[in-house]
Every structure is written in C-alpha cells, then in structure tokens.
C-alpha positions as CSV (number, residue, x, y, z in Angstrom):
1,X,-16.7,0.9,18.8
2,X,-15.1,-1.1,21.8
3,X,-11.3,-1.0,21.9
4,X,-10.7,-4.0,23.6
5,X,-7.9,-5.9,22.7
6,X,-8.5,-7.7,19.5
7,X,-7.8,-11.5,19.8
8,X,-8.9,-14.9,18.2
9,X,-10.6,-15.8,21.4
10,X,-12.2,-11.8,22.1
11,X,-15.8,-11.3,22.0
12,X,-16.3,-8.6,19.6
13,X,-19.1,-6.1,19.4
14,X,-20.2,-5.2,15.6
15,X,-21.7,-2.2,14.3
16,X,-25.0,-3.4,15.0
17,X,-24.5,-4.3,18.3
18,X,-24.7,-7.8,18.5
19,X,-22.1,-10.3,20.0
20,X,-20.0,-13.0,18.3
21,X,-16.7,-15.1,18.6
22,X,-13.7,-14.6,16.1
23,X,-15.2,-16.8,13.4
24,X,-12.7,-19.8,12.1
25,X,-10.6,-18.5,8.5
26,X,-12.7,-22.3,7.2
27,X,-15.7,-21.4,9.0
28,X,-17.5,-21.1,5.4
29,X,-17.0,-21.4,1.8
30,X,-15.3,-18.5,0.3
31,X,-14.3,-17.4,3.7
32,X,-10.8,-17.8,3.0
33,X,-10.5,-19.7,0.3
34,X,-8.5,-23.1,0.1
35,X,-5.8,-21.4,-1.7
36,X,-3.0,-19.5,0.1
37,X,-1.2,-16.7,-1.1
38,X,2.1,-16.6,-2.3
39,X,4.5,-18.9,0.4
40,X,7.0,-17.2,2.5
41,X,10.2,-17.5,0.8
42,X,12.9,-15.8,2.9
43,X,15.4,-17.6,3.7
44,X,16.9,-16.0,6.8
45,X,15.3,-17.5,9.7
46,X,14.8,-14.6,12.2
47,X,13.3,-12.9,8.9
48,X,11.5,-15.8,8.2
49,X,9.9,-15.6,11.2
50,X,8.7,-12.1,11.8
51,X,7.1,-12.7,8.5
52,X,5.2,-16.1,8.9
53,X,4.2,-13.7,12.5
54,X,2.9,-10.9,10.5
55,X,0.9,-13.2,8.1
56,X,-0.2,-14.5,10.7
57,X,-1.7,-11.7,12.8
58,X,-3.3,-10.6,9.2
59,X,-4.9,-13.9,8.9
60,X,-6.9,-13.5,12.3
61,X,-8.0,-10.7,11.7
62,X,-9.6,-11.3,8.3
63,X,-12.5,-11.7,9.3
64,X,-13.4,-9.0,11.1
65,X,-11.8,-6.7,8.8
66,X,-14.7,-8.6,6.5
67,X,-17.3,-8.2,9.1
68,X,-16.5,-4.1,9.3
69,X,-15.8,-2.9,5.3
70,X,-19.3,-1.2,5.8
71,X,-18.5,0.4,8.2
72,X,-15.0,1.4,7.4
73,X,-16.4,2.9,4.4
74,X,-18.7,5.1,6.2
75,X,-16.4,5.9,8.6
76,X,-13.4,6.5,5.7
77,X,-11.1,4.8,7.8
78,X,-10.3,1.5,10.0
79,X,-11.7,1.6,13.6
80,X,-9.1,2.6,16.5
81,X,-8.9,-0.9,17.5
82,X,-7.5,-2.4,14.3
83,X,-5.2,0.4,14.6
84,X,-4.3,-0.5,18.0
85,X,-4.1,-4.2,16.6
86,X,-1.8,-2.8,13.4
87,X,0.6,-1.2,16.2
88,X,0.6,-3.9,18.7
89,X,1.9,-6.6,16.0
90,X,4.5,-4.4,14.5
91,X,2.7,-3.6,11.2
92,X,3.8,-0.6,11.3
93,X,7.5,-1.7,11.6
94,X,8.0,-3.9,8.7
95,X,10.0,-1.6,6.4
96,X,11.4,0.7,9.6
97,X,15.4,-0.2,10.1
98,X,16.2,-2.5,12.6
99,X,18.6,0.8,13.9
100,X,15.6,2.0,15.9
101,X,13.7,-1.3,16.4
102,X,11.9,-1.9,12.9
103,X,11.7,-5.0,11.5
104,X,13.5,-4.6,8.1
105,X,11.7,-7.3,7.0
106,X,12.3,-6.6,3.2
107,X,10.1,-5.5,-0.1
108,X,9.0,-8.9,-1.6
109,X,8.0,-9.8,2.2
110,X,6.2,-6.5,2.8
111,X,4.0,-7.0,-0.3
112,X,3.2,-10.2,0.6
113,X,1.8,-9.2,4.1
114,X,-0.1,-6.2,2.8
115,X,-1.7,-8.7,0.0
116,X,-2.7,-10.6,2.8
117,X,-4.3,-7.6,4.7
118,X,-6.0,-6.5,1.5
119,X,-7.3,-10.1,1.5
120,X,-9.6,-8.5,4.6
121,X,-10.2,-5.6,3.7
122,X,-8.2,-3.5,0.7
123,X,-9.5,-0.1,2.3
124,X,-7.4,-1.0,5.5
125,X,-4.8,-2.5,3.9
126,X,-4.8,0.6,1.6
127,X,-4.5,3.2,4.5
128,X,-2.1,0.6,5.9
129,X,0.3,0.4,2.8
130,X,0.8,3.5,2.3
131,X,1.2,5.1,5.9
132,X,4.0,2.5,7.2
133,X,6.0,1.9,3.3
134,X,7.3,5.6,4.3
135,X,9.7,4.2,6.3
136,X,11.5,2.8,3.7
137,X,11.3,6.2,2.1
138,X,12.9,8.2,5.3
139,X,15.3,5.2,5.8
140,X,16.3,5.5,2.6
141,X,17.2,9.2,1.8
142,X,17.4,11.5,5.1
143,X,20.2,11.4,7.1
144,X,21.1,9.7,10.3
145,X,20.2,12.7,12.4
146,X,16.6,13.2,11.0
147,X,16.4,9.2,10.9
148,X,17.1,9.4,14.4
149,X,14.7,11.6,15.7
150,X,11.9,11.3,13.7
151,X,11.8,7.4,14.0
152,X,12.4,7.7,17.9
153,X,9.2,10.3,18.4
154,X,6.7,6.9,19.0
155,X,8.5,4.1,18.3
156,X,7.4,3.5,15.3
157,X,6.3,5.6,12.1
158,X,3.2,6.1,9.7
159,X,3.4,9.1,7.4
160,X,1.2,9.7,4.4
161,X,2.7,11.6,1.6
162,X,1.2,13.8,-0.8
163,X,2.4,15.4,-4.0
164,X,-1.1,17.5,-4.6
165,X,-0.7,20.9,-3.0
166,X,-3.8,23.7,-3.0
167,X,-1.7,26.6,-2.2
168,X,0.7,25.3,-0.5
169,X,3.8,28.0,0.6
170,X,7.1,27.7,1.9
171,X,9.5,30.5,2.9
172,X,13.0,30.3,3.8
173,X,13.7,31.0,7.6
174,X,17.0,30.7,9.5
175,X,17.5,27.0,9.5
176,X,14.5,25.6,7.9
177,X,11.4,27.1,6.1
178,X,8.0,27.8,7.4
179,X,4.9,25.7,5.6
180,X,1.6,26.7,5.4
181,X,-0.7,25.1,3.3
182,X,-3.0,22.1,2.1
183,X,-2.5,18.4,0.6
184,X,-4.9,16.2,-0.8
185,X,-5.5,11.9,-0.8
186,X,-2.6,12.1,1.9
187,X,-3.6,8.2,2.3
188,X,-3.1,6.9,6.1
189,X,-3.6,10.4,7.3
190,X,-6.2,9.5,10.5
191,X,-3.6,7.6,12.4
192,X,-0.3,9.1,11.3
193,X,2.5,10.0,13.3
194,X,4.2,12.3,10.7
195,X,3.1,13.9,7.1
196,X,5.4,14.3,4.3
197,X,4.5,16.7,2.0
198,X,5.9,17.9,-1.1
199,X,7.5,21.0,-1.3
200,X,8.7,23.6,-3.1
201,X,11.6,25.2,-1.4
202,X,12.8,28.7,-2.5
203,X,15.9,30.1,-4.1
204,X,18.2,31.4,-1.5
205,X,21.5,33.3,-2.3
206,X,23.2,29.9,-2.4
207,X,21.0,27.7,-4.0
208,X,18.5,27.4,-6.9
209,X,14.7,26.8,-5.8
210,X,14.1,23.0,-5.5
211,X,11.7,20.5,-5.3
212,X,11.9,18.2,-1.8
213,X,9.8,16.2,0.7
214,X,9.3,17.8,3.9
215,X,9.0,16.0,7.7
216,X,6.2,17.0,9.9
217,X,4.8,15.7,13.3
218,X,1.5,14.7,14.0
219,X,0.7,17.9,16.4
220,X,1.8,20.5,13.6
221,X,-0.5,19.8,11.0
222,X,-4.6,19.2,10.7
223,X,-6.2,16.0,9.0
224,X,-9.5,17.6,7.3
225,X,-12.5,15.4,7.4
226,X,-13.0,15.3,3.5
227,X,-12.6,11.8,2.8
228,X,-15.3,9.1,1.1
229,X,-17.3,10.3,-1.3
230,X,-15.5,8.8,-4.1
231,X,-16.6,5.4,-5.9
232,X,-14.0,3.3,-4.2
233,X,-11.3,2.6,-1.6
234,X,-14.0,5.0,0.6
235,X,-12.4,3.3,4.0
236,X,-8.8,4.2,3.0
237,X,-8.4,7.1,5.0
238,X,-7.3,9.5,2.2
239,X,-8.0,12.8,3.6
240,X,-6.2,16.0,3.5
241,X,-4.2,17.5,5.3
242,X,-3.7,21.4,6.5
243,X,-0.9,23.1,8.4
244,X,-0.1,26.9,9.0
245,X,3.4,28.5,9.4
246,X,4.6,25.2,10.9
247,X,9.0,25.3,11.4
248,X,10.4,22.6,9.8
249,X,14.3,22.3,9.8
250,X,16.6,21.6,7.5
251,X,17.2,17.9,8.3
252,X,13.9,17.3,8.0
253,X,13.8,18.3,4.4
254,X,15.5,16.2,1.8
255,X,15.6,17.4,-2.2
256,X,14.0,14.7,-4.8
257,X,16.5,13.6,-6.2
258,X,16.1,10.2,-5.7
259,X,12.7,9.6,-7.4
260,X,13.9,7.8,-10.6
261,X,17.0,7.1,-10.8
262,X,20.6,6.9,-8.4
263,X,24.3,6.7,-9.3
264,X,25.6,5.5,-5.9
265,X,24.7,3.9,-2.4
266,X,22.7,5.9,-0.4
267,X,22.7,7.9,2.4
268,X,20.4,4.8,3.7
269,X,23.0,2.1,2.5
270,X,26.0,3.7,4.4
271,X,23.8,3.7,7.4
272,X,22.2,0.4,7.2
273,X,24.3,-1.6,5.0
274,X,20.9,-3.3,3.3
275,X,20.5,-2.5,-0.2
276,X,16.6,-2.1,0.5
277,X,17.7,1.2,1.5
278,X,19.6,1.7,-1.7
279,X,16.5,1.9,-4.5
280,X,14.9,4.3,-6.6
281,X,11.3,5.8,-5.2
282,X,9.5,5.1,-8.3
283,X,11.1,1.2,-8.3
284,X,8.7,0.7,-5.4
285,X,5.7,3.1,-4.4
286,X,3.3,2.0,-7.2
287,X,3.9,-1.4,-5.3
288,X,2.3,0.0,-2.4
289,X,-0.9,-0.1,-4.3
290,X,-0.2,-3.2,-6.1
291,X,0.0,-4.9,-3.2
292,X,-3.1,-3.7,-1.9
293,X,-4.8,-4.8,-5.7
294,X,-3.4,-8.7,-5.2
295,X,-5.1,-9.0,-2.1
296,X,-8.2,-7.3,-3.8
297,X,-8.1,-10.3,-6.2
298,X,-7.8,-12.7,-4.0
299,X,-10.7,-11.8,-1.4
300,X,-13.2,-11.3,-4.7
301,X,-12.2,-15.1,-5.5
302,X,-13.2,-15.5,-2.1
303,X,-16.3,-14.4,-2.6
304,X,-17.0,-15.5,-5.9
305,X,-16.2,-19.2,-4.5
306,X,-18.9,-18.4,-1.7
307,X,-21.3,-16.9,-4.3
308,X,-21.0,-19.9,-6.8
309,X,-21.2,-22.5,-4.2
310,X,-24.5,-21.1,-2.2
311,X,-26.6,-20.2,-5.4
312,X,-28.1,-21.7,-8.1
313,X,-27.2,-22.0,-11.5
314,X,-29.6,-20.2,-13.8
315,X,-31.4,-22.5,-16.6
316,X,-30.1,-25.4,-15.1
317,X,-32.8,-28.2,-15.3
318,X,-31.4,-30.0,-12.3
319,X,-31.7,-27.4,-10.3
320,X,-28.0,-27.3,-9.2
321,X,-25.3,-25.1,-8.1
322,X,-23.2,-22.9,-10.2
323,X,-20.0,-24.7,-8.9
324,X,-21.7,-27.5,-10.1
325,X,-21.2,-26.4,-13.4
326,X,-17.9,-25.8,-15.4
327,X,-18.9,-22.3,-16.7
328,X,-18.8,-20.8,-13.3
329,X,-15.7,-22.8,-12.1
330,X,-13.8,-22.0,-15.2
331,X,-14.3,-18.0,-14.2
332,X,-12.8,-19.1,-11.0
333,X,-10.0,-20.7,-12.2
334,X,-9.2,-18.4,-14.7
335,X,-9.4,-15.7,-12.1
336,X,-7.1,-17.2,-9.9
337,X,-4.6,-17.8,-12.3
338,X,-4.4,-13.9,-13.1
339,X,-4.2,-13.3,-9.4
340,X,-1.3,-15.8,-9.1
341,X,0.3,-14.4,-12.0
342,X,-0.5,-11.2,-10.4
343,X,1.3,-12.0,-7.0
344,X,4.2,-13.7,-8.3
345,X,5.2,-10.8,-10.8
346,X,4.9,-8.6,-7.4
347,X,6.8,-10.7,-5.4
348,X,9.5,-11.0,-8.3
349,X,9.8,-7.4,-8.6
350,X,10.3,-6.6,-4.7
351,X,13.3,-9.0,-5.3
352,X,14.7,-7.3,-8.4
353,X,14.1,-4.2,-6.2
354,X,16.7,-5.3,-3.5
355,X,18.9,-6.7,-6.4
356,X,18.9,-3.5,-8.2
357,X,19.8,-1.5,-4.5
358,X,23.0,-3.9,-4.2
359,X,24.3,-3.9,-7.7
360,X,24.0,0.7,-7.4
361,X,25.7,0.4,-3.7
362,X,28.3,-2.0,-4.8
363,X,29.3,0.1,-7.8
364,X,28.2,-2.6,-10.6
365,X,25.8,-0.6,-12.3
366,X,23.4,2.4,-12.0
367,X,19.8,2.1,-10.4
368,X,18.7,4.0,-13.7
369,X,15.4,5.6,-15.0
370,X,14.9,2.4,-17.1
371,X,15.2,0.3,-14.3
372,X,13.2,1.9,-11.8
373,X,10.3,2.8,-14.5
374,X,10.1,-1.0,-15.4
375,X,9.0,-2.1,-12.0
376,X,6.8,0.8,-11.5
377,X,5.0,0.1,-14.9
378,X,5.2,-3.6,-13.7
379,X,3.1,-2.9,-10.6
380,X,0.7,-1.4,-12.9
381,X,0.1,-4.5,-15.1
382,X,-0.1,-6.5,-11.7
383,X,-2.9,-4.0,-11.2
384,X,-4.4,-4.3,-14.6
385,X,-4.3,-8.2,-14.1
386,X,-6.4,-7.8,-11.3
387,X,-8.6,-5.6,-13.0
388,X,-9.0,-7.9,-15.8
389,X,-9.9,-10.9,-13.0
390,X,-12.7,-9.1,-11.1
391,X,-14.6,-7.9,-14.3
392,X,-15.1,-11.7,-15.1
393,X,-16.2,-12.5,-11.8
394,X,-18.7,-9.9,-11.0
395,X,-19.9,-9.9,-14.8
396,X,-21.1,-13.9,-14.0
397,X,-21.7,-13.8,-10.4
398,X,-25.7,-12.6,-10.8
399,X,-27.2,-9.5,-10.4
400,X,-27.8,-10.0,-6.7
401,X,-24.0,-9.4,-6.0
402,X,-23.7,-6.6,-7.7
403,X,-26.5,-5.0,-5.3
404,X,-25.2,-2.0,-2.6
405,X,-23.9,-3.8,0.4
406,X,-22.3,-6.8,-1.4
407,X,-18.9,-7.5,-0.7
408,X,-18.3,-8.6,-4.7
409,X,-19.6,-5.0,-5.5
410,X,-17.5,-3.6,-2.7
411,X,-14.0,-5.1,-4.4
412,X,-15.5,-4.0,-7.9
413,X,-15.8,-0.2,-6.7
414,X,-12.6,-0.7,-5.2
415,X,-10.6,-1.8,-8.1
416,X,-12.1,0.7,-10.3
417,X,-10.7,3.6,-7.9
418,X,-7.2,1.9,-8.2
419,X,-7.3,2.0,-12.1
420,X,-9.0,5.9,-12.8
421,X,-6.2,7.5,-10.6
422,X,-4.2,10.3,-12.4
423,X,-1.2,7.8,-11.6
424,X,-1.8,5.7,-15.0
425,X,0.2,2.9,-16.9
426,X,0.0,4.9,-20.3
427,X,1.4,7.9,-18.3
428,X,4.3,6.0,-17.3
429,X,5.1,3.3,-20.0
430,X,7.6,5.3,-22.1
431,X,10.0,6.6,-20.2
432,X,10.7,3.0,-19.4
433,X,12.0,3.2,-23.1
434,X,14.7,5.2,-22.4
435,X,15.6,6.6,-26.2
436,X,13.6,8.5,-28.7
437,X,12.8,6.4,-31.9
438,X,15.4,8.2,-33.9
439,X,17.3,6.4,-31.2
440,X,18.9,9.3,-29.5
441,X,19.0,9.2,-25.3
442,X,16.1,11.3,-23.4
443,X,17.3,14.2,-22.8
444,X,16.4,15.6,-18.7
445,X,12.6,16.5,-18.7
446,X,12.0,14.9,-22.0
C-alpha cells in the first residue's frame, strides 16, 4: 500500500491496483448521507476550531476508509498511511493536555469526532478510539513526572489497555517491578506508542498487594499477530500483547483507585486545572465504544439510503424504487431517529462527564459509584440503540446486502461484536443502584 500523503486532491492506489481521485462526500446517494451528525457545540473559539478541523479531516477521508474496510479486515488493522494521516492531523492529540502540546479538546467533542471516523470505517475508528482516549486516562491519574516523560517520548501518545492477563507476573524490584507476561484484545495495539496493562503488584513489607495499571514503551513489549478471526470489528487492530522481564518504575505504575468513584480533584486537576481530568474511569471508557457504535449507525443509514434508492421494490407493480415507497423510508426514518437519540444521549453524557469532574474538584459533591455507573450504563443503551436501528435496516434491505462483501453486512457483524462482549449492560446496571432493596448502602465488593 502506497504511503503517500493522503489528500483530497492525492491519487490513491486501491487494493486492487487501480487508480482513482478522492471521490466528493455527495458524489452518490448514501455516500454521506444528507444528514450531518451532531453540530459542534463548543463554545470556546480556539476549541471550536480544532474541532470543526478534526471533523473535518475525518470527513475527507471517509471515503477511502469506505473504499478499504475489506481490506482492513483482512489486514486486522488500518493501513500505515491512515495512520500517518491520524498522526499528521492531531487525532491522536484530542484528549492529550495542552501541557505537552495536545489538544484538550474535551469528551463531548472527542465522541463526536470518533462518531464521525466510525462514519468511515468503525474498525478504524475502533482501533482509533481506544488507542488515543488513554491520554485522558494518563492525564488524569499519573503524576506530573510520569505525565512528562511518557507524553514527551513521540509527541504524542496511543496506548491500548488490557485488563485480560494469560499469565501475566509481576515481581517487586528496587524501584519498580519486572513484568512478564501476555494481554489480550489490547485494541490499537499495531501502531501504539505505549501499552498499559493491568497489573497485579505484590505485597511488599510496607504495603498490601494491589491492583494498578502499568506504563510500557513501544520497544519493551511484542504485538502478537492474533487478531481477526472473530465475527466483527476484524480491522480493529485488537491483538495481544507479550513482554518479558521488562523494568517498569514506580512512576509509571499508578494503583486503580480511580475506576469508579473519587472523593477529591485529581492528581490531573491540580496539574491541569480542567475538570476533564478530574472523572471517574468507568464515567467514560464505555464511551469509547459508544462512540465508535453512533458512527456505526450512521454509515449503515448511509447505506441503507444507497440500497433503497438503487433497487427496486419487491411486488411493486410499477416497477419502482424502494424509496419510492413509504415502507422502506419509514425504516430509514425510524433508524435515524434512534441514531440521533443515540448521539445526542452521547454527546449529553460527555458533558455531564466534565460537569461531574468540576463539581468533585471544587468540593461540591463526590464523583461517586452512582454517578460514574450511570453514564457507563448510558453508553450502553446508546449502544443498544444502535443495535436496535441496524437490525431493522438489514432485516428490509434484501438479501443481496446481506451477502459477504456488503458494507450493510459489514456494520451488521460489526455491531454484533460490540453487543456479545463480556463488557455487558446487565453486568453493569445495578451497581448504578447504589443500595440493596432492604435499602441498606453497598457495602465494598458487594
């Protein structure tokens, strides 16, 4: 694959060789659909801008992120040159502080620009998502010494995380502890920077054994080629990852303690003063992939819209379209509706998000368990919503699109390997509760 610069005006060279221009987003019907995604709503300007930038950039390349979802699923990952395109427009800054030159462009405006990725290609934007939202994760909890070296290495950071260790062993060491071991669906593994795997770090004669996330650079650790054969998301670049008796020091390891619920600003809010840094893990990660999902929806409209208006409708005696016909527009329109529902709940909880950070770092009220597990289980009707949306559409869009090859199959597969993850809303939905039904409080680990 050719990694030239990608550019509206670059002719690119597909997988099969041939030669074409950087197609128009209205080139076709169904290409992009005459309905945008959720407006930017930020209000500060220089914010404002990096975003409408970022939408932007995602925008151009839509279509060949179309053109090439074959062949990121047989490759299990995005071609160098997207990568090279992702790095170039600052993708991979959007949640890195503005300390070190990120963008700090905010949570409702980084699910917004990932949607609009996914609207492409939701492998990429998968592999995307959740490589460059670990910036908010390091910005938030690690302290300024392991902020500052870890997000000066490149420029710019894209870690995977993974809390599914085969083996995995860590021994105490003057300093730090020595990791050996292997992680699976470490999502965004091919082009990562750094890894952050979860650990379990043993007692020592001055503290209890604990549970923490670990830092590691790129040249310490292996990514395994063991990645696509699952039903969807095969382009997402989920591999695992291996390392032996790597060093890592003890301010790149941070105890997880800040999964589901905080008391107090954070070591990210006294740095930064932005109460994005000031959240709860679980408030936002499951956003990653929500984000991702509204995207999803929005590009199987798109090709629903291109299906209905290029076919004909079955037992039709005048021979006409299905958009012709109100049966297959009302799918679309009901489809669309659940996507916009869909987006705006998103949007709305990467603003409660922020809200939530501010109220803990100003002292007005904890970012509790409840809190954090009702936008997490949020995200997860956002995904449901999409679900619900493309079941409709591929159920009525013909046999012929459900066929191997067909984008409207492609986003079917895809949401399906979204919703059978071990992460699952009924896993989730009561501690959200947050009391027994006698009425007594959860008790820790209850």
């Amino acid at each position: 694959m050719s990694r030239a610069k990608i550019s509206p005006d670059t002719i690119l060279e597909t997988a099969s060789g041939s030669q074409r221009t950087t197609p128009s987003l209205r080139e076709e019907p169904g290409l992009s659909g005459p309905y945008a995604t959720t407006p930017v709503t930020e209000r500060d300007p220089q914010t404002r801008a990096e975003v409408v930038r970022l939408i932007e950039a995602a925008r151009q390349i839509r279509p060949l992120l179309r053109e090439r979802q074959q062949e990121t699923e047989e490759n299990g990952r995005f071609a160098p040159d997207v990568n090279d395109y992702f790095v170039e427009n600052g993708f991979y800054k959007m949640l890195m502080p503005k300390l070190f030159g990120g963008l700090e462009i905010g949570i409702a405006n980084f699910f917004t620009v990932i949607s609009e990725v996914a609207r492409g290609c939701p492998s990429t934007a998968w592999c995307l998502s959740l490589s460059c939202a670990h910036s908010l994760t390091l910005g938030s909890y690690w302290d300024a010494e392991a902020q500052h070296e870890i997000f000066g290495e490149h420029g710019y950071m894209t870690a995977p995380a993974s809390g599914n260790p085969m083996g995995a062993k860590a021994e105490r060491v003057e300093g730090g502890i020595r990791l050996s071991g292997k992680w699976r669906y470490c999502s965004g593994a091919p082009y990562s920077t750094h890894f952050f795997p979860t650990v379990i770090v043993p007692a020592s004669d001055t503290e209890p054994e604990y549970r923490a996330w670990a830092v590691v650079s790129r040249e310490d650790y292996t990514v395994l080629d063991d990645w696509g054969a699952v039903i969807g998301m095969r382009g997402s670049g989920s591999n695992g990852i291996e390392m032996q008796d790597v060093f890592v020091p003890d301010h790149r390891i941070c105890a997880e303690t800040w999964t589901t619920d905080i008391d107090g600003p954070t070591v990210g809010f006294e740095l930064h003063g932005n109460p994005m840094y000031s959240g709860v893990f679980f408030g936002f990660a499951e956003g990653e992939v929500a984000s991702v999902s509204v995207g999803l929806g929005y590009a199987a409209c798109d090709e629903y819209e291109r299906i209905i208006r290029t076919t004909k409708a079955p037992f039709s005696a005048s021979n006409s379209l299905r958009a012709d016909n109100d049966d297959w527009r009302r799918v679309l329109g009901m489809s669309m509706s659940r996507i916009d529902a869909a987006s705006a709940t998103l949007i709305r909880n990467g603003d409660l998000y922020e809200e939530f950070g501010r109220q803990v770092a100003a002292g007005e009220a904890p970012f509790d368990a409840s809190r954090s597990m009702r936008l997490n289980n949020s995200h997860f009707v956002v995904e449901e919503l999409v679900w619900e949306a493309v079941q409709e559409m591929i159920r009525t869009a013909g046999t012929t699109a459900s066929m191997d090859g067909q984008r409207l199959q492609r986003y079917f597969r895809d949401i399906w390997a979204t919703m059978s993850r071990a992460d699952q809303f009924q896993f989730f939905a009561a501690p959200a509760v947050g009391y027994h039904f006698d009425g007594t409080a959860f008790s820790e680990g209850a």
